[in-house]
C-alpha positions as CSV (number, residue, x, y, z in Angstrom):
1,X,18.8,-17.5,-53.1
2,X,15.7,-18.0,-51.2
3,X,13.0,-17.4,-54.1
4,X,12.4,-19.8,-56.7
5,X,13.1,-19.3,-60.2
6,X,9.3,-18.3,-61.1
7,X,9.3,-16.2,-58.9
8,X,12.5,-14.3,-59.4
9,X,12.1,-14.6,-63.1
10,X,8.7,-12.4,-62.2
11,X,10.5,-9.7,-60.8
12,X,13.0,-9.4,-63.8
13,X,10.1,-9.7,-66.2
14,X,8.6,-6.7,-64.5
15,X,11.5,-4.3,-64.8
16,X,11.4,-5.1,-68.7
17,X,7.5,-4.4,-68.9
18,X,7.9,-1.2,-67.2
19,X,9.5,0.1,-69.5
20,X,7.3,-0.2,-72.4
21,X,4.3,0.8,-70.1
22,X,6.1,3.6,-68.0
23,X,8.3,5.1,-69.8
24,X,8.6,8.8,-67.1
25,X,11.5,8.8,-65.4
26,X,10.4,8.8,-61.3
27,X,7.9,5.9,-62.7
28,X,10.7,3.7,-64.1
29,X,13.1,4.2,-61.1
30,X,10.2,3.0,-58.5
31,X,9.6,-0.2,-60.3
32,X,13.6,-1.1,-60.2
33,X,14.2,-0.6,-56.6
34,X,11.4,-2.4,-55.8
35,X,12.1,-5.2,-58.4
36,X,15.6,-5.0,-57.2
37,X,14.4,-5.1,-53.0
38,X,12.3,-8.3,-53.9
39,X,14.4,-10.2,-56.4
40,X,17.3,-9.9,-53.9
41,X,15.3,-10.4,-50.5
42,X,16.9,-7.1,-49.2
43,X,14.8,-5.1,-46.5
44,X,16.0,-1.8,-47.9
45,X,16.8,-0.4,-51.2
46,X,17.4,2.7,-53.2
47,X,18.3,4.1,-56.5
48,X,19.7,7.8,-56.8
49,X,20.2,9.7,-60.1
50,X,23.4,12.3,-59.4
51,X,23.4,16.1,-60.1
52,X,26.4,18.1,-61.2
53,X,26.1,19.8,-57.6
54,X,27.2,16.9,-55.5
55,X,23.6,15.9,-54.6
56,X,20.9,13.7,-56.5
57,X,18.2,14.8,-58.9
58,X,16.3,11.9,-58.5
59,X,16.7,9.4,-55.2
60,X,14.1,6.7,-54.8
61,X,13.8,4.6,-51.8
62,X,11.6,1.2,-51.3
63,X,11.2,-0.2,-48.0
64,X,10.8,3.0,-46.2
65,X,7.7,4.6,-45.2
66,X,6.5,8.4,-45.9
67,X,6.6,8.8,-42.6
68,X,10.1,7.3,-42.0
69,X,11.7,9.1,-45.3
70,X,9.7,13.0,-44.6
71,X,11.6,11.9,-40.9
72,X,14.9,11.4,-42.4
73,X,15.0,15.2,-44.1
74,X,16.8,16.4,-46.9
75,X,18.0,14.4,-49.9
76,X,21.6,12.8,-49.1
77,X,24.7,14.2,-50.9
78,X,27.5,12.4,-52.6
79,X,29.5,11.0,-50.0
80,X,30.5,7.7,-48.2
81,X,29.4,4.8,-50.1
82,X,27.4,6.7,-52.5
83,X,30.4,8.6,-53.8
84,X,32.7,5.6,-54.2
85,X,30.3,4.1,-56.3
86,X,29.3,6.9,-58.5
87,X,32.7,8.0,-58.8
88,X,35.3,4.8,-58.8
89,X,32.1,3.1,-61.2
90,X,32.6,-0.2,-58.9
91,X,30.3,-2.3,-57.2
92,X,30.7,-2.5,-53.6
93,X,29.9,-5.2,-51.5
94,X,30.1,-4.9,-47.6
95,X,28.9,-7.3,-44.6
96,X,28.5,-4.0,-42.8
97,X,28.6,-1.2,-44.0
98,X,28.9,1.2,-40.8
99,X,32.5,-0.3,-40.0
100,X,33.8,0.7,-43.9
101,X,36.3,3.6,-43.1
102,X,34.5,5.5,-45.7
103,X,31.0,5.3,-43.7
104,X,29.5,8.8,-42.6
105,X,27.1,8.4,-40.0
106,X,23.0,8.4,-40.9
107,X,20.3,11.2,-40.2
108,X,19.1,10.4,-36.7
109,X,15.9,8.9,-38.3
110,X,17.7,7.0,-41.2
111,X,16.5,3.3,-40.3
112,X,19.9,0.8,-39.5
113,X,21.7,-0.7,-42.0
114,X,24.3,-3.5,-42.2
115,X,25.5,-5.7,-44.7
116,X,24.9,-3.5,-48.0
117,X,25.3,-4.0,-51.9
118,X,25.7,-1.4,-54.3
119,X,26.4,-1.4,-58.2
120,X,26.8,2.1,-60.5
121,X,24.5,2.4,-63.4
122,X,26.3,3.1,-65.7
123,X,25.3,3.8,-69.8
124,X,28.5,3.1,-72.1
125,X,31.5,5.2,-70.4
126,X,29.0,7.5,-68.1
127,X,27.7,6.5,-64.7
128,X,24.6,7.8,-64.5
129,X,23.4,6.1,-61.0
130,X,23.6,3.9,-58.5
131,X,21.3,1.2,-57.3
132,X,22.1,-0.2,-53.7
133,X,20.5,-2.8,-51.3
134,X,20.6,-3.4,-47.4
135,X,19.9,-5.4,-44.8
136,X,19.0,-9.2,-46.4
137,X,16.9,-11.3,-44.7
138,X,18.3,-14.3,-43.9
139,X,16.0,-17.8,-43.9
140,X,16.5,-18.3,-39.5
141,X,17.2,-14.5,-37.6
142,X,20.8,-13.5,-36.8
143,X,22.5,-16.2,-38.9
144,X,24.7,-12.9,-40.6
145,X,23.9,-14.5,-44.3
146,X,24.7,-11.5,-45.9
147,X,24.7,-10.6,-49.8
148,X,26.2,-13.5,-52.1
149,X,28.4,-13.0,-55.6
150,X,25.3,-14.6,-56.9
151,X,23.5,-11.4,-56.0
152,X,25.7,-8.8,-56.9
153,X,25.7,-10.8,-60.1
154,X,22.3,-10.7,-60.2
155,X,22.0,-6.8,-59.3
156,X,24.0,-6.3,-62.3
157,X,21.5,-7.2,-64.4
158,X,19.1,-4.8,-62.8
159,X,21.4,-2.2,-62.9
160,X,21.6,-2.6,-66.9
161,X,17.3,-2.5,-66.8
162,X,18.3,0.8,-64.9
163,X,20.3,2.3,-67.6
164,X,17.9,0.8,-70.2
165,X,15.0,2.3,-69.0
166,X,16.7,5.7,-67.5
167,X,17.9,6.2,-71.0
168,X,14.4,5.5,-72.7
169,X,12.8,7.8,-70.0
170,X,15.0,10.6,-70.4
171,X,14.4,10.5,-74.3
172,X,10.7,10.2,-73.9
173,X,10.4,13.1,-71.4
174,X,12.7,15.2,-73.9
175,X,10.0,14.7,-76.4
176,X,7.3,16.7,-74.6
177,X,9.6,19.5,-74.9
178,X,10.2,19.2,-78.9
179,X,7.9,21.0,-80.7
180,X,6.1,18.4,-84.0
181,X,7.5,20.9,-86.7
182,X,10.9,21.4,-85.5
183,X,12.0,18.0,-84.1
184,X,10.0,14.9,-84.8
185,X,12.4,13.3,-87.5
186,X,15.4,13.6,-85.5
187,X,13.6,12.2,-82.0
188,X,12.1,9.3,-84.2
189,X,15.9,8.2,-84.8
190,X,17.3,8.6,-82.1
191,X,14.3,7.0,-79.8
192,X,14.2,4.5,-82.5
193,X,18.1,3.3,-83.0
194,X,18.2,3.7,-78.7
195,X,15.2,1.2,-78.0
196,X,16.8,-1.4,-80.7
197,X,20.2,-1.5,-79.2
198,X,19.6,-1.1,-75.8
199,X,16.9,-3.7,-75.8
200,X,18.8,-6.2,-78.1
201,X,21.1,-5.8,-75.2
202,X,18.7,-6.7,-72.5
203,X,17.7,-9.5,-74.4
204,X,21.2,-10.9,-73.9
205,X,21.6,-10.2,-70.1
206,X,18.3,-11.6,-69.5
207,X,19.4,-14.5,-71.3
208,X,22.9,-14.9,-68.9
209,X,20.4,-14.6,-65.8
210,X,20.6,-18.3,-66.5
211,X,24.0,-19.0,-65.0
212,X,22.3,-17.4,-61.3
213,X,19.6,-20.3,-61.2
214,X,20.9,-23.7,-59.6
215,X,17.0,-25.0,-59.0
216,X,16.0,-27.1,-61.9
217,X,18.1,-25.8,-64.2
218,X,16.3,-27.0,-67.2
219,X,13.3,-25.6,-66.4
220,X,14.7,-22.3,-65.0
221,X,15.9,-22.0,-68.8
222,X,12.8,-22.9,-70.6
223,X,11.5,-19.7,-67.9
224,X,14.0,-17.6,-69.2
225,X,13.2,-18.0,-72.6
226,X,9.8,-16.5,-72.1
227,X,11.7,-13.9,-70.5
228,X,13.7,-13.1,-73.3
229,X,10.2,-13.4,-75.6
230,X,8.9,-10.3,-73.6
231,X,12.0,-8.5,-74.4
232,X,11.2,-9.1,-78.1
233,X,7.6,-8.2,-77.5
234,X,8.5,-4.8,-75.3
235,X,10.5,-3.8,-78.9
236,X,8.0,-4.3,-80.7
237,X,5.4,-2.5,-78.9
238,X,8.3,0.2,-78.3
239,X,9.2,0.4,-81.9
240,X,5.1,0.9,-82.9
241,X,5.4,3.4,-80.7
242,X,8.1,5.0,-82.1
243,X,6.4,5.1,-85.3
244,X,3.0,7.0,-83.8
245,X,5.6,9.8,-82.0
246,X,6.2,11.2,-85.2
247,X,3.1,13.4,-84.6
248,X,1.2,14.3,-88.4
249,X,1.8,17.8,-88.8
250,X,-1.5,20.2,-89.0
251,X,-1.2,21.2,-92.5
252,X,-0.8,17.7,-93.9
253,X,-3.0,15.6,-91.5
254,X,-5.2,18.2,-89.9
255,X,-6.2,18.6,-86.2
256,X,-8.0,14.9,-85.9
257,X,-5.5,13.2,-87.1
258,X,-2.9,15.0,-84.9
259,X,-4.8,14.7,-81.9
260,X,-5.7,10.6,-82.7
261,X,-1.8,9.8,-83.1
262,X,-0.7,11.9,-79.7
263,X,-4.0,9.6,-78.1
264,X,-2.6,6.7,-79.1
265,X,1.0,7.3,-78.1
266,X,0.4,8.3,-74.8
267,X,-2.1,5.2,-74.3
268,X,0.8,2.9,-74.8
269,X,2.8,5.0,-72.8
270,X,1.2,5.3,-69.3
271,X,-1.1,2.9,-67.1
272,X,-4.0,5.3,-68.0
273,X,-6.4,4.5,-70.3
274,X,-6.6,7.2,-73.1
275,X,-9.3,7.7,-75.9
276,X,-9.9,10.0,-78.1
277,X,-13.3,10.5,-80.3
278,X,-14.5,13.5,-82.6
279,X,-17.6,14.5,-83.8
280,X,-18.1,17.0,-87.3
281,X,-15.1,18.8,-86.9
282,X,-14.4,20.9,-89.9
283,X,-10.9,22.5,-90.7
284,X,-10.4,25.8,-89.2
285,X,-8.2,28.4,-89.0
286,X,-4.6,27.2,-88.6
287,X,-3.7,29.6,-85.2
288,X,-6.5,28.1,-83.7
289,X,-5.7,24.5,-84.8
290,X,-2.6,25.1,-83.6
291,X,-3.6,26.6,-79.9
292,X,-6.2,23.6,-79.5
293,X,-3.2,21.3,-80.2
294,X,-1.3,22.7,-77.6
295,X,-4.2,23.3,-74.9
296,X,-4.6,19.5,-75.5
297,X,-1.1,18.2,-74.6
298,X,-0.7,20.5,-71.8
299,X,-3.8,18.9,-70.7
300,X,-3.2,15.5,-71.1
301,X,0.2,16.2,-69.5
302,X,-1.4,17.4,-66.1
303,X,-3.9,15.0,-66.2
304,X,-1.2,11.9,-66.8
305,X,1.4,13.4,-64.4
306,X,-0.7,14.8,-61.4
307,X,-4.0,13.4,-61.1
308,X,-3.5,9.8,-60.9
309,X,-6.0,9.2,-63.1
310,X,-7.1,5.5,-64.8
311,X,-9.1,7.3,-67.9
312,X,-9.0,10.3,-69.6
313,X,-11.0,10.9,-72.6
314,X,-10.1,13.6,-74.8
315,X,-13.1,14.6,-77.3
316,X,-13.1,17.3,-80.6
317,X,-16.7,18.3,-81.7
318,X,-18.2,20.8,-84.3
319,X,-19.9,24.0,-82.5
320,X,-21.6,26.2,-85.1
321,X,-18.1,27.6,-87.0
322,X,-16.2,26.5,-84.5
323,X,-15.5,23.6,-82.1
324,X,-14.6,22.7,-78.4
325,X,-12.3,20.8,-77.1
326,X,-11.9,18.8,-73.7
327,X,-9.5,17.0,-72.1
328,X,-11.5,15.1,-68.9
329,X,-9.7,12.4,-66.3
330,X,-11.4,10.9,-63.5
331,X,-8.2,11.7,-61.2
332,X,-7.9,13.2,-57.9
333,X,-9.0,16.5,-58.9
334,X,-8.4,19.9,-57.5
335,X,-10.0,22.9,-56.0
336,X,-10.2,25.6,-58.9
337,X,-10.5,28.6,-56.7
338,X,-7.2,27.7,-54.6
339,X,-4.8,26.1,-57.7
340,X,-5.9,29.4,-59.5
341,X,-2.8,31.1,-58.0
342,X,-0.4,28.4,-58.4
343,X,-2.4,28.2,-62.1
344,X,0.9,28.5,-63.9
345,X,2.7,25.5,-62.6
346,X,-0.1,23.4,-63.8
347,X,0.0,25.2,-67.2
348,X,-3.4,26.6,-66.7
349,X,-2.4,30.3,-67.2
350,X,-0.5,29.2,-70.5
351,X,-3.5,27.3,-71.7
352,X,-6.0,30.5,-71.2
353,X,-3.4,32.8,-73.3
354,X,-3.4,30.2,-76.0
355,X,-7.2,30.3,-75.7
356,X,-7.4,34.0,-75.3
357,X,-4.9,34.4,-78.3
358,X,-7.1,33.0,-80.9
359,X,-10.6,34.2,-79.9
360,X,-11.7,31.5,-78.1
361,X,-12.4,30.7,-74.2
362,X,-10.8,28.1,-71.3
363,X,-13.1,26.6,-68.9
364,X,-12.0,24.5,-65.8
365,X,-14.2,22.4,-63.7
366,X,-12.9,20.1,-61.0
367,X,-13.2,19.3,-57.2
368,X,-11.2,17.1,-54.7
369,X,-12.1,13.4,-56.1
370,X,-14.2,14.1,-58.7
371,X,-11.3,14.3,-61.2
372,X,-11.0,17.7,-64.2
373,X,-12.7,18.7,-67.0
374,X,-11.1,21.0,-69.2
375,X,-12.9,22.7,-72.3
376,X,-11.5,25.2,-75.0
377,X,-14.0,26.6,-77.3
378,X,-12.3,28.3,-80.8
379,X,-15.3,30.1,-83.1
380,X,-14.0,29.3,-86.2
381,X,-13.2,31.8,-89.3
């Protein structure tokens, strides 16, 4: 392998952090590939999630420009290489890949590949993706050094951080869509018992990346125990977070409290820095607790997922009877007037009706850089 340990060891080490600091899906899958592309010296690589249509949900590329992949068109389909792996769940491993009899042919602007490695993802007896390299660089040009077994062992490893973090995603996202009343006990558990096993796992394969490092081997270990100590810590930051998603319901916590804990959660949960700070507020009427609630994570939710935003500060104060809320990020920002009609994608529409619903009012200020403020004003009872 041409990288040191250190560095190597660096790339691993930031798979496992992403997944206690990114934990939605497209988020996690970009910081694999990439880890994978660097850790392996490889000038291409991808990671595709399949659909039950014969196509991929999710596909993410690294070493290929906007430009390049808009060029390239569609999303590819289930066939060649891709299919073999998905479907026969074994790694493949060629020194080029266009003269394997089950090669298809590229898109005109797909960028030329050769020597290629590719492992399923796989999560107990499911395969669930397939992460896949190309083209490594080889210390002088045209010496044809190809992918080693060292590698594929080493993509192996990646491929479990795949799983690991694909599975943690997918249970995160699912939580957005629970309401706190109905579901919170039963996410708890099963977020809970999935981050202790799978990362009790990871602790262990991190722990065999030993074997793949020949350079000072006793130091290379003494690396890899720190590597294995940031699995521990990513547990226990995963497992306090656990603990905060089981949201205080209104009527035993009240709205502060309710809107604190979802603050916190999503703080540890994105890049973003997100605060939360109230002022007065007394109880009010349940419906409107309630609709201020929601306004707020649908909110947050845009602002997190679309804006690309570092802070957002969410803030509850006391207006006469009442109180207003807002939900403000200092992300890319929109242009009211023209999102206005494509308001219900962004959950704007649903937010007014909540508003609207319980007496009280939406406001939405933004522009193109200057990030979103949105405010709800209730008037009490």
């Amino acid at each position: 392998m041409s990288h040191g340990p250190r560095s190597g060891l660096y790339a691993v080490s930031s798979a496992l952090l992403a997944m206690s600091r990114h934990l939605e899906v497209r988020d996690v899958l970009k910081t694999i590939v990439a880890s994978a592309r660097e850790l392996l010296d490889a000038e291409y690589a991808a990671l595709g999630v399949p659909d039950d249509h014969g196509g991929f949900a999710q596909f993410v590329v690294d070493g290929v420009s906007d430009e390049q992949w808009k060029a390239i068109g569609p999303l590819p389909r289930q066939h060649g290489i891709l299919a073999a792996m998905l479907h026969e769940a074994k790694p493949e491993r060629l020194a080029d890949v266009r003269r394997d009899p089950r090669f298809e042919g590229w898109p005109s602007a797909h960028p030329e590949m050769s020597d290629f490695l590719g492992l399923p993802i796989r999560d107990g007896d499911e395969t669930i993706g397939a992460l896949f390299l190309a083209n490594k660089r080889c210390p002088e040009p045209h010496s044809g050094c190809g992918f080693t077994e060292d590698d594929e062992e080493l993509l192996s490893i990646l491929a479990q951080h795949a799983a690991i973090a694909l599975t943690n995603a997918r249970l995160y996202e699912r939580s957005r869509e629970l309401t706190i009343a109905e579901e919170r006990s039963r996410l708890a558990h099963e977020l809970h018992d999935a981050v202790n096993q799978k990362l009790f796992s990871l602790r262990l394969t991190a722990q065999a990346a030993a074997a793949l490092v020949d350079r000072d081997p006793g130091r290379a270990k003494g690396e890899l125990q720190q590597v294995a100590a940031l699995a521990a810590e990513a547990a226990d930051e995963l497992r306090a977070a656990v603990v905060e998603l089981r949201p205080a319901a209104l009527d035993e916590d009240g709205l502060v409290a309710t809107l604190r804990t979802q603050a916190q959660v999503l703080d540890r949960a994105h890049t973003a820095r997100v605060t939360f700070t109230s002022c007065g507020v007394r109880a009010l009427p349940a419906a409107q607790e309630e609709a201020l609630l929601r306004v707020a994570q649908e909110a947050l939710h845009n602002a997190l997922r679309h804006s690309g935003a570092e802070r957002v500060y969410v803030t509850l104060e006391r207006r006469g009877p009442g109180a207003v809320l807002r939900v403000a990020d200092d992300g890319s920002g929109f242009e009211p007037g023209a999102i206005r009609r494509a308001g219900r994608h962004l959950g704007l529409v649903s937010m007014r009706d909540r508003a609207s619903g319980v007496g009280g009012s939406l406001t939405v200020e933004s522009a193109p850089g200057k990030g979103t403020m949105i405010e709800m004003e209730v008037p009490g009872g």
